[in-house]
Residue, then its C-alpha position, 0 to 999 in steps of 0.5 A: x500500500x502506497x505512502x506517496x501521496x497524490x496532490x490532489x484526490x476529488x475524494x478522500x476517506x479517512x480511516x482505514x476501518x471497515x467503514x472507510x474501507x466499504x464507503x472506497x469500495x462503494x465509490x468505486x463501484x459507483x465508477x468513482x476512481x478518484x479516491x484516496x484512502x488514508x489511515x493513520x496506522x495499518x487497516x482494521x487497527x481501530x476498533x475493527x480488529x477487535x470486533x466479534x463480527x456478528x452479522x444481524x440483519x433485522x431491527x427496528x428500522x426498516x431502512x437498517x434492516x434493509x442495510x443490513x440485509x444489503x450488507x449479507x448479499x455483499x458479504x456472500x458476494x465477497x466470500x466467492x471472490x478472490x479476497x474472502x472475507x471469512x462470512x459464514x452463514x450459520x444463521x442467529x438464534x435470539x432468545x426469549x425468557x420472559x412472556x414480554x420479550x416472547x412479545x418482543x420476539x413476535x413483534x420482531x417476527x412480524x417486522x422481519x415480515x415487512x421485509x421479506x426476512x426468513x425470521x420464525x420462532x422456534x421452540x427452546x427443544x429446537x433452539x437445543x438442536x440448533x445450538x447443543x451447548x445450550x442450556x434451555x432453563x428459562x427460556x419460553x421462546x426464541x426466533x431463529x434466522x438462517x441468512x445471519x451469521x458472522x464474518x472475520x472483520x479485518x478479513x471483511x476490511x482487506x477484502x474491501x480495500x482489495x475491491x477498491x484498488x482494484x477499481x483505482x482507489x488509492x490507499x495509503x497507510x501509515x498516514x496521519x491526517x494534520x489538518x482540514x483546510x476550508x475556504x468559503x465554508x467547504x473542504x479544500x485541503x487534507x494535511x498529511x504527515x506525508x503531504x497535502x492533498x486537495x480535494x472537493x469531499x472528505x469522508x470521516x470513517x475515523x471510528x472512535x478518532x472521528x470527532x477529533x477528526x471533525x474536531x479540525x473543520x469545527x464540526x462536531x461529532x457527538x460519540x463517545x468510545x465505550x469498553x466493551x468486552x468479550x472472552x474467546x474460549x479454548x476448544x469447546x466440542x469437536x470438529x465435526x463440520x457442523x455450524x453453530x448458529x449465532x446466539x443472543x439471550x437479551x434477558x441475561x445480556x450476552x451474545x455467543x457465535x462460534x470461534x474455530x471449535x471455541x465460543x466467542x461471549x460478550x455482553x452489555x453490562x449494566x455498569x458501563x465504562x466510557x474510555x479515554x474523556x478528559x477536559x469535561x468528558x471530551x474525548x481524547x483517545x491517545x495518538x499512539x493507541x493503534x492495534x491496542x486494547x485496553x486492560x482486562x478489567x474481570x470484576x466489571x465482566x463478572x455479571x456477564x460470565x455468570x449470565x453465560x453460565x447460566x445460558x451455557x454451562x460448559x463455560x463453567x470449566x472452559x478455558x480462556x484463550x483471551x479476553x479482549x477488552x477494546x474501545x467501541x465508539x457509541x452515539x447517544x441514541x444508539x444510531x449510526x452518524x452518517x452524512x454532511x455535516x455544516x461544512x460543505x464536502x466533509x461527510x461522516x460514517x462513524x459511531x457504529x455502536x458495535x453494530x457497524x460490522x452487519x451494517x458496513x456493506x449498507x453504510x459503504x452504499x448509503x455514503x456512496x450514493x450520498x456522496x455522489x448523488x447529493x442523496x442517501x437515497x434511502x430514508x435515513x433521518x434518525x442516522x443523519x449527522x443533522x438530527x443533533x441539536x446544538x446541546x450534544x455539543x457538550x461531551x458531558x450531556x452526550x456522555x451521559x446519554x450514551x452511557x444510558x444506552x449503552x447500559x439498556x442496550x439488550x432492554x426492551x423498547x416498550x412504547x412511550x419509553x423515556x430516556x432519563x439521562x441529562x434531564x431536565x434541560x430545555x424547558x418552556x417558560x411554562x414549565x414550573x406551571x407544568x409541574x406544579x399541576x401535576x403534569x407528567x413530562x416526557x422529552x424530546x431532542x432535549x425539551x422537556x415536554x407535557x403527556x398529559x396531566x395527571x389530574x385530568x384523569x379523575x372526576x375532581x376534572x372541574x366544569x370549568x376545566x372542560x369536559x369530563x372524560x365521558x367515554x369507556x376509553x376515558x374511564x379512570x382507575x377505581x379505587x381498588x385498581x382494577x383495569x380501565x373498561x377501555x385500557x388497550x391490549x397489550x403493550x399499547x395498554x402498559x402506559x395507558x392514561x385516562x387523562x389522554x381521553x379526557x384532554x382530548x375530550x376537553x379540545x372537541x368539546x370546549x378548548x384544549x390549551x398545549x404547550x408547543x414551545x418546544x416546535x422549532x422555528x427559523x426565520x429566513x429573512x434578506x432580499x433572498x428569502x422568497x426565492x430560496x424559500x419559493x425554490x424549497x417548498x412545493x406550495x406557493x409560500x411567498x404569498x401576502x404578508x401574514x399567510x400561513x402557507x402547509x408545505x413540504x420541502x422536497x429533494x431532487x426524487x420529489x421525496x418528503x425532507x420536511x414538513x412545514x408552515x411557512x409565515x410570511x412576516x414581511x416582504x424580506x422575511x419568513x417563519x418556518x415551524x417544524x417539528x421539535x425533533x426536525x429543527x437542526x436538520x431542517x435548518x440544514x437543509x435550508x442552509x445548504x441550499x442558501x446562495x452564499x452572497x448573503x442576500x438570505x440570512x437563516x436563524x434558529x430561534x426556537x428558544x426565543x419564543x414561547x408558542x401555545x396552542x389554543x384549540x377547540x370550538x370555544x376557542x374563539x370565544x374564549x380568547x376574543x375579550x382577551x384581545x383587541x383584535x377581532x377574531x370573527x371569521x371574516x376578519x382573521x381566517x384559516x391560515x392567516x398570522x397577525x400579531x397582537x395582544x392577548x392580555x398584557x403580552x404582545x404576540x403573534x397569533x396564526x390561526x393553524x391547527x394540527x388537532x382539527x379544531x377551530x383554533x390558534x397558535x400564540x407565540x410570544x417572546x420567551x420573557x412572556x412566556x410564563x405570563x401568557x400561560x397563565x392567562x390563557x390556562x386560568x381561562x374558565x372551560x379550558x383544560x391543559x393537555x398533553x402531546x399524547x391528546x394531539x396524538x390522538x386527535x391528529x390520528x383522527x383528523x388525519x394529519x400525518x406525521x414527518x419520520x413515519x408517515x412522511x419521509x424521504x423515500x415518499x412522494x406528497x402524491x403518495x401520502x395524499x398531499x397532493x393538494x401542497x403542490x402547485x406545479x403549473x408554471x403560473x402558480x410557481x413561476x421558476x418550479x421548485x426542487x422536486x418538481x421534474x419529478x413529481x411531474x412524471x409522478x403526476x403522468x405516470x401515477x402512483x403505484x401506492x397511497x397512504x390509507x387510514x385503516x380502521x381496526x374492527x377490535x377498538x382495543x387491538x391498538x398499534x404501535x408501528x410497523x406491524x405487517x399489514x396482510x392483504x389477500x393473504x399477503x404481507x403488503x405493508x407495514x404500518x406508519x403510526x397508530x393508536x386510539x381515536x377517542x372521538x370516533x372510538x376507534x384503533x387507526x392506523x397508517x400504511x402505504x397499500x397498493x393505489x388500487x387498494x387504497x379505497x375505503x372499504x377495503x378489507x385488510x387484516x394487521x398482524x400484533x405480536x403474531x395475531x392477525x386482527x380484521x381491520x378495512x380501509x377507512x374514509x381519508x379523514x374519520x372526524x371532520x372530513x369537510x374541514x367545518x370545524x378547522x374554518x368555522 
């Protein structure tokens, strides 16, 4: 491998890792060959070398799940060839011991469905087969997959790097990056130890060394490398060409695969040990730490050998061979870091979580096709770089985080789950107001945020703070604690809240107040603004000052990148609110797209306002002697913004709604916040709510929702938003990104639509992603569900066939292994005229 290094490369990849190694060989399968990979010792001699290799394709994610699936395609590819990387396809045993992780298991069955993986259970006599050094105490259940498997790691990265230079990429070892240089906010320049190299794009495949890398162009990465352990024993059982399956027992957190004719056991130990922070927990792993591994550390591993007892017994009297005790680079969320980042060119592949082995073949594809195509191509939100809000800047906060993760890696997700490290720590200026009345808080991106208030639960639910809850599902815990007449089954039902049905009661009834301080805003203002906001969006936005425009912002496929209203405050200025969780990487869409002569300036301000939601049919009534302006229908309608007084507080007030009642958005400076909060909650037949009431009530509406029912890989035809898209020249003079492609949408159709399913069992309720069957086939996968307490029914979303798609069509949703009669219900359940929203 070559130290000479080229001038100038279009692309450089740092790392020699699997990472660095599949994003080369992608590029130059893609036909890029002007590629150079750099690292700073050998390759592997990061965190790969000491991988255990387990090759698992089926999470959560559906998009994962397709990426690791990619990756066991390429990886058999590659054992055929010249360069084998060590792939054995002995398939992955996962273990249930507990009734709820037998739901899990099912659950996970059904997932594996959606995506055409082989996943069944099986029962533990056939988990002994399979596997005849286990003990099956405990053990209720288990899933078996014969495509997983296990692959040599460094075998994995030379065979990689072979592939790449083969197809021209360059690679140098022995080669410490010293520098990034920059000019006019994008890459230019790699520094060297070995001399500089000019480029157009560099990708950070540093491994746990990725934010010292990113560190260099002011970009930051927020990971931190965490011990993790694994012992290799002696020889356990005899050659005898048979292959032991993978196994994995979450319940006693351990994971086995086989090592010639020994075991390789590892786990996720509930006292973690995050490696090598200083300086505020910053990481700093030492310039020299090449091909190493950490210090045996036996007492921390003791609850993980006595787990594996449990579930083997011969690893009672094995012998060990080695432990091997090697930093791995984990993200606060457990989610990959792929993408751009800020600074134009500099990509990252990092924080692989341990899970980066079954994931490098899809990682190499993604990056490859982000790189060249401007585009992942796939729907990748919750692993893009831009989903980090600024307060992940602080290594302490993103410690803390990844130490919880870490910790619950093997935990079951049960719906509603909150993360409790590093709270509290984004709080809306109504926040003491929020506690001190019971409010029962959940956090997202870092708000902390209401569910729902305790107090609205029970019958001491005063007339003057709206409706009682009325309905079975609404009925609260008696007294002897027996279960609500309307509790859903199953995990649907663990966090079941009477005062969900009461708040939302309350908003159809009377008026519901939230509190959506935590939405994001950016204001983008200058000359600019309407061409750059025109050119995102495919609505026309750049109407009357004061419209309030519901748009998406679309990529070049005519994909969902955002979902939005837009305000137009002034001739030079726009108010764009997004969802809490979408504000950073909105904004960076909106910033990457921004011409650079600065006739646009673009500002998160979501911190700087308070925003309030009152909602309901006496809204009007009920805010009109609070303000002097009038709010007849004539005078201030649907999707219109002003500013104004209420009480002694200037505000703006938009009349929007996402919960399908007449109502408005009131947002004021944060100093205001406290002081309008009170006015407005003190107003008598208003009840406060929580985010689990506008769930319900948008199901309902048919709102949908960005990251599940909205994404990137779908179009607004698709998802029935065809009405936000105004492609005729005259409507948009100049078109929008996207438009090209929805035109030949528009002429060709749709082979798919968004439909609101209706389950025949009002307490079968879902949670996401369950298959959806039709004819007797698996043909979906649900987008987002749950309970509709106005119209007493489960909803539920997913994409079917166009010709499908129509009300009345019977359809069948699989929960945890039962099929439940469910049909295609009208596109709106409540409301389908609109009345209400523009009364």
């Amino acid at each position: 491998m070559t130290r000479e290094l080229p001038s100038r490369a279009r692309i450089v990849v740092i790392g020699g890792g699997v990472g660095g190694t599949s994003v080369a060989y992608h590029l130059a399968a893609r036909g890029e060959r002007d590629v150079l990979l750099v690292d700073r010792a050998d390759l592997t001699s990061g965190s790969t070398f000491h991988s255990a290799g387990l090759v698992g394709q089926l999470r959560a994610d559906p998009t994962l799940t397709r990426m690791n699936t990619y990756s066991v395609e390429l990886y058999r590819e590659l054992q055929q060839g010249d360069h084998p990387p060590g792939f054995v396809e002995c398939g992955g045993i996962r273990l249930a011991c507990t009734p709820d992780r037998v739901l899990e298991i099912r659950r996970q069955i059904g997932w594996a469905r959606t995506v055409d993986l082989p996943l069944t259970e099986i029962s533990p006599t056939e988990v002994r087969d399979l596997f005849p050094l286990v003990s099956t105490e405990g053990v209720l259940g288990a899933t078996y997959l014969p495509t997983d498997g296990y692959v040599d790691p460094s075998q994995l990265t030379y065979s990689l790097a072979a592939g790449a230079r083969a197809s021209g990429v360059a690679v140098a070892t022995h080669t410490r990056v010293v520098g990034i240089d920059t000019a006019e906010g994008r890459v230019a320049r790699v520094r060297t130890d070995g001399g500089d190299v000019e480029c157009e794009v560099v990708v950070d495949c540093g491994g746990m060394f990725a934010a010292e890398i990113a560190r260099m162009v002011g970009v930051r990465v927020p990971l931190v490398p965490m011990s993790h352990q694994y012992v290799v024993t002696e020889p356990l059982r005899p050659r005898d060409g048979t292959r032991l399956p993978t196994l994995r027992d979450p319940d006693n957190l351990v994971y086995f695969r086989e090592e010639v004719d020994g075991l390789l056991m590892g786990g996720y130990e509930r006292t973690s040990a995050p490696w090598a922070l200083v300086r505020g927990d910053r990481d700093a792993v030492p310039a020299d730490f090449n091909g190493r591994l950490l210090p045996e550390d036996w007492p921390r591993f003791e609850e993980i050998t006595a787990n594996s007892v449990r579930r083997v017994p011969v690893m009672a009297d094995a012998g060990l061979r080695k432990l091997v005790n090697g930093p791995e680079a984990f993200t606060p969320d457990n989610e990959f870091c792929l993408g751009e980042s800020e600074v134009g060119g500099f990509f990252v592949a990092a924080g692989f979580c341990a899970h980066g082995i079954a994931g490098a073949g899809g990682i190499g594809r993604v990056m490859a096709d982000w790189i060249l195509d401007g585009e992942p191509g796939l729907d990748v939100h919750h692993m893009d770089i831009r989903r980090f809000a600024a307060h992940y800047r602080s290594p302490g906060y993103t410690r803390k985080r990844t130490v919880e993760n870490y910790e619950s890696y093997y935990d079951i997700p049960y719906p509603g789950r909150e993360r409790r490290a590093g709270r509290p720590l984004r709080l809306s200026p109504a926040y003491a107001w929020h506690v001190s009345h019971g409010a029962v808080l959940g956090e997202k991106a870092g708000w902390e945020r209401v569910n729902f208030y305790a107090g609205n639960a029970g019958p001491e639910l005063s007339p003057t703070h709206g409706a009682a809850p009325g309905t079975a599902h609404g009925a609260r815990k008696g007294a002897e604690g027996e279960a609500d007449e309307g509790r859903p089954r199953g995990w649907a039902g663990r966090d079941h809240a009477p005062a969900v049905a009461a708040e939302h009661a309350a908003t159809r009834t009377s008026a519901g107040l939230f509190d959506e301080s935590s939405f994001a805003k950016i204001e983008v203002s200058g000359p600019g603004a309407a061409r750059l906001v025109e050119w995102l969006c495919g609505n026309r936005v750049a109407r009357s000052v004061g419209d309030v425009t519901y748009t998406q912002m679309l990529n070049a496929r005519g994909g969902i990148e955002a979902d939005v209203t837009v305000t137009r405050t002034a001739e030079d200025a726009f108010l764009v609110y997004t969802g809490t969780a979408c504000g950073t990487r909105d904004l960076a869409w909106l910033r990457r797209h921004a011409p650079r002569d600065g006739s646009v300036r673009i500002a998160d301000v979501s911190g700087a306002y308070a925003c309030f939601a009152l909602w309901g049919p006496r809204a009007r009534d009920l805010l009109a002697p609070l303000t002097p302006d009038d709010l007849a229908n004539s005078a201030f309608p649907y999707l219109t913004s002003r500013e104004t007084t209420v009480g002694d507080v200037p505000v703006r007030a938009s009349r929007v709604t996402f919960v399908g009642e007449l109502g408005w958005e009131i947002a004021c400076s944060a100093e205001y916040g406290a002081a309008l909060w009170r006015t407005l909650a003190e107003l008598p037949g208003v009840t406060p709510g929580g985010y689990r009431a506008i769930e319900s009530l948008r199901l309902e509406k048919g709102y949908r929702v960005w990251g599940s029912d909205l994404t990137p890989e779908v179009n607004p035809f698709e998802a029935g938003l065809g009405f936000c898209v105004r492609l005729d020249e005259a409507d948009k003079p100049g078109g929008f990104l996207g438009r090209d492609a929805l035109l030949r949408v528009r002429a060709e159709g749709v082979t798919r639509r968004l439909a609101c399913l209706v389950l025949a069992d009002p307490r079968a309720v879902c949670l996401g992603s369950e298959p959806v069957w039709l004819d007797g086939a698996v043909v979906s996968r649900v987008t987002s569900g749950g309970f509709g307490h106005t119209v007493g029914r489960s909803i539920a979303y997913a994409y079917l066939p166009a010709d499908r798609a129509k009300a009345g069509t019977p359809v069948e949703v699989e929960l945890f292994g039962e099929r439940y009669a469910a049909e295609v219900g009208a596109r709106v359940l409540y409301d389908p005229s609109g009345e209400r929203v523009r009364a």
